[in-house]
N, C-alpha and C positions, 0 to 999 in steps of 0.2 A: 241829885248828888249821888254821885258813884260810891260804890263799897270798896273800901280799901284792898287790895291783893293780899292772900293770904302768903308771907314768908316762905319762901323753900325750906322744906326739907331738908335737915341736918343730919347727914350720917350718923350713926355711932360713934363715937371715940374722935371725932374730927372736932378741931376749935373753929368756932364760926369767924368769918372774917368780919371786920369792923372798915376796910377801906371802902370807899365810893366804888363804882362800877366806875370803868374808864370809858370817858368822851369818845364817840368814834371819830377817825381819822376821819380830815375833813378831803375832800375830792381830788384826787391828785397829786395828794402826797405820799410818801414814799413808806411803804407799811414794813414792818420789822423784819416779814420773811423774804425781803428782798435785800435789807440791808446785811442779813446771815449769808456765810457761805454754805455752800451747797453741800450734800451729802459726801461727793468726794471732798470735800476739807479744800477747795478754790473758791478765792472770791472770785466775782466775776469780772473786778478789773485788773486780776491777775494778770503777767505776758504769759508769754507758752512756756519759760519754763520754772514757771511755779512765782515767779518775782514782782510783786506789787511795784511799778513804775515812781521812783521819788521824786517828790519837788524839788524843781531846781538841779536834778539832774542832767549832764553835760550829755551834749548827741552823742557824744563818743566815748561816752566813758563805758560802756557796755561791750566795744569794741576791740577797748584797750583792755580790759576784764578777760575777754578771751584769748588775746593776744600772747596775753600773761602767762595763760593758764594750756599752753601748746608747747611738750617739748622740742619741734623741730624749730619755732620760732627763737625759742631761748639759746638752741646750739646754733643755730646760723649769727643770731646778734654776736655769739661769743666768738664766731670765726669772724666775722666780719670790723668786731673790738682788737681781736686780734692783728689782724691784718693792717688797722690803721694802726693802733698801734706800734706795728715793723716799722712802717713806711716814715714815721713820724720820730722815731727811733731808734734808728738803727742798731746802732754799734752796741750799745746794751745786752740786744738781741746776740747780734755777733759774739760776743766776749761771754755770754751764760750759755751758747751752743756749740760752740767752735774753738780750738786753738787757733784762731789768725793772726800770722804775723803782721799783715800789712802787704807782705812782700809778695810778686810770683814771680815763682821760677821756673825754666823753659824744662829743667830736669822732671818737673812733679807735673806733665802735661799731659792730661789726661788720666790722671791715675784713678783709681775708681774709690770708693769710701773707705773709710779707717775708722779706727777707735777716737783717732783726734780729730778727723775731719770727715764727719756722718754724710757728707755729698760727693765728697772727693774735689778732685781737681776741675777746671775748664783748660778749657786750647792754652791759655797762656800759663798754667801752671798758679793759676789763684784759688784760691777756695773759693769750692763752688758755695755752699751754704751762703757764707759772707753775699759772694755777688748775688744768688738767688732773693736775700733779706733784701740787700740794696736795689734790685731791681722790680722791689713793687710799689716803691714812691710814684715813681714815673705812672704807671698803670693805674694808680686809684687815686690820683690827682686829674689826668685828665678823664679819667670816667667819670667822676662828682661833677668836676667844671664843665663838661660838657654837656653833664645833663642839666645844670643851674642855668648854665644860658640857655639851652634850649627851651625849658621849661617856663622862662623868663619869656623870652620870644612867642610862646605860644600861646601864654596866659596871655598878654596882650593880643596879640593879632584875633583870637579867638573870644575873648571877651569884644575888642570894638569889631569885628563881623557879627556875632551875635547879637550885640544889642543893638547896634546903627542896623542893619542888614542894608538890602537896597543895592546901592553900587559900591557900598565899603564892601558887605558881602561878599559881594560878586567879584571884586578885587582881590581881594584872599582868598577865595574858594579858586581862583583860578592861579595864581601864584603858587598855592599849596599843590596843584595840580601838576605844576613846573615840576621843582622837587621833585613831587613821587615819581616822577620819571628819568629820575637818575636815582639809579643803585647806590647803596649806602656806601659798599667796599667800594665797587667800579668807579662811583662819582669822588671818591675822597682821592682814588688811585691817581685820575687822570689828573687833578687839579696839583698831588703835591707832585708829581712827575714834571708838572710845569713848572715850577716855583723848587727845583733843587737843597737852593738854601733853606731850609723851614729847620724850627724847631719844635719844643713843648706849645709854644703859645702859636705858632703856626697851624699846629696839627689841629689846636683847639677848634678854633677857631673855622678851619674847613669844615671838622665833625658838626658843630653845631649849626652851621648853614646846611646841614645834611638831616640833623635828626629832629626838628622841629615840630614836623608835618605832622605826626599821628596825634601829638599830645594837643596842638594847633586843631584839627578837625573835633576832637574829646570836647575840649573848654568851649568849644561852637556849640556844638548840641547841646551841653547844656544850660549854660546860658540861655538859646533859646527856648528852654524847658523850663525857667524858671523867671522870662519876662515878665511875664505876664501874669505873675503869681499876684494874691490877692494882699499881701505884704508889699508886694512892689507898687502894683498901682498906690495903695494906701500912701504909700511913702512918697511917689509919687503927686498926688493929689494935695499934700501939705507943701509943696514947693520944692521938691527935692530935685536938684539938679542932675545933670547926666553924669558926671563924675563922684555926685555922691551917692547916685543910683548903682554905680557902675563898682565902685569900690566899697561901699557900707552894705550892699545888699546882695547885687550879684556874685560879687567873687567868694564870698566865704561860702553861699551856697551851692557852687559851681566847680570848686578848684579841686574840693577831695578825690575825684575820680583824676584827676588828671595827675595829682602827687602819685597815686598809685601805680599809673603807669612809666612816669619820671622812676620810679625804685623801679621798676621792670626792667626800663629801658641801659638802668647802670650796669648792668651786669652784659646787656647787648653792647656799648659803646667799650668796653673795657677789651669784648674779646673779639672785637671790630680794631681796635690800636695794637690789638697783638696780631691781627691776621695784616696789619697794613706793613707793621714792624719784617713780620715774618717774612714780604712779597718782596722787602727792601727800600722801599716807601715813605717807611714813616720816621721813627728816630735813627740816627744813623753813629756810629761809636764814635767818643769814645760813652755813649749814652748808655744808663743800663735799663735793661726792662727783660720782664719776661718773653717777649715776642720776640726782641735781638737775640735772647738766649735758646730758643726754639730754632730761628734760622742758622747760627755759628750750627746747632745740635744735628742738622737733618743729614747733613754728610757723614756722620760716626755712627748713626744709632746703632747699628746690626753689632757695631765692634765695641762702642762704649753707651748703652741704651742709661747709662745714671745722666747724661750732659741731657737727655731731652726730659727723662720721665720725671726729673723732681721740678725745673719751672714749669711742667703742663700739671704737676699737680695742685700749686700753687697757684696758680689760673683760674682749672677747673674746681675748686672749693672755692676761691672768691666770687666765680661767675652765677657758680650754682647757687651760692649765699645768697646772692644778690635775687635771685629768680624764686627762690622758693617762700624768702620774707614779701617778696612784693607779691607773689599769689596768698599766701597768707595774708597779709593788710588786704588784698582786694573780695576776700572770701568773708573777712570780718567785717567791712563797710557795706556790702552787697552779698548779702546769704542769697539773692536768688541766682547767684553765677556760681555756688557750690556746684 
């Protein structure tokens, strides 16, 4: 029989403890100094900048968090709120910026800005202001619409190449092939040259059989980068159909990079309808837009430089809008193309 252990040793002035000694941890469990954060004050399931990950947090909400928090994001939304806005409202705009009568007359043709009328005159004696407001319906109608059908046309054709591959593949990689070999301006030029009569829903409509292709190649690649994901086979494997494969699984993980270049591309289509306007081509008067107000403009500029310089500014802030939000959304979804 063993002899009892004599007691530790009790400091001075210290109260002795009365709790148990604690159980050691048993083999593989997770010991206290790992569930502490580290001497810099990070846990280690911290992200990088400083933000412990929440449950049930949205992929994108991190995204939209940044989005937020970028003033050029915020001043481009508010040019581009603006602008639909005009388009959608005109006269409003008209009557809290301008004295317009309604009327031109051939005496006030050309006349350059005034106190009453901040753009002056056009060739016909109208306020210019007025027709600059009215001629940006036309221009951010068919840039939206022609980027929704495209965008439309692409996600499809690129989704069933992707996931069929094979001779669908091969079918669309080489049609899309077609396309890229007509120029966006040159191929929209010769088609509406052939077809005189066209209108709004003309021009649309050649635009999008023109700008499918890159967004069309984007929604292919990744698609095929996410067949064969271990969610799809899973989904797969309990009897998921190709159509339910195709729309519950591939496309929400597939389509984000391709929206982002659909807002790239608006701001390309917008001042692709002004360069077709501009050649003679695309809307013809008595239509307004900024591109017909660019081409009336290019025989004055030296003697009247207001009839060109306020529709190219009104252009180039909607184009730029368009180009600096979609690098933004694409910087915010994909920090590795910072």
């Amino acid at each position: 029989m063993s002899s009892p252990q004599p007691a530790p040793a009790v400091p001075p002035g210290a109260v002795p403890s009365t709790a148990a000694p604690a159980a050691p941890a048993p083999a593989g469990a997770p010991t206290e100094d790992l569930l502490l954060p580290p001497k810099g004050g990070r846990h280690p399931s911290d992200g990088p900048g400083g933000d412990r990950p929440r449950a049930g947090r949205r992929p994108g909400a991190g995204a939209w968090q940044e989005l937020r928090s970028r003033p050029l994001v915020i001043a481009c939304t508010a040019v581009l709120l603006l602008m639909a806005l005009m388009a959608a409202l005109p006269d409003p705009f008209v009557a809290l910026l301008t004295d317009d009568t309604g009327r031109c007359e051939l005496a006030d043709s050309r006349v350059g800005p005034s106190p009453g009328h901040p753009f002056g005159f056009d060739l016909q004696g109208c306020d210019y202001l007025a027709q600059v407001v009215r001629g940006s319906r036309p221009s951010l109608v068919i840039g939206l619409s022609v980027t929704a059908g495209a965008l439309a046309v692409a996600v499809l054709l690129g989704l069933l190449a992707g996931y069929c591959g094979g001779w669908v593949d091969g079918l669309v990689c080489r049609l899309t092939d077609v396309f890229f070999g007509l120029p966006f301006v040159l191929g929209a030029t010769v088609v509406l040259v052939a077809f005189p009569d066209h209108g709004l829903g003309a021009m649309t409509l050649v635009l999008v059989a023109l700008g499918w292709t890159t967004m069309a190649r984007v929604m292919r690649a990744q698609v095929i980068g996410v067949r064969d994901a271990d969610f799809v086979q899973a989904a797969r494997s309990t009897g998921a159909g190709p159509l339910r494969l195709m729309g519950r699984h591939l496309l929400p993980n597939a389509v984000t990079p391709v929206v982002v270049v659909a807002m790239l591309n608006v701001g390309n289509v917008i001042s692709g309808e002004a360069t077709l306007d501009f050649l003679g081509v695309g809307l013809q008067y008595p239509a307004l837009s900024w591109g017909l107000q660019l081409n009336a403009a290019q025989a004055y500029f030296l003697d009247f430089p207001h009839l060109l310089v306020f529709p190219a500014l009104f252009l180039s802030a909607t184009v730029l809008s368009f180009i600096l939000l979609g690098d933004a959304v694409r910087d915010a979804y994909d920090p590795k193309l910072r």
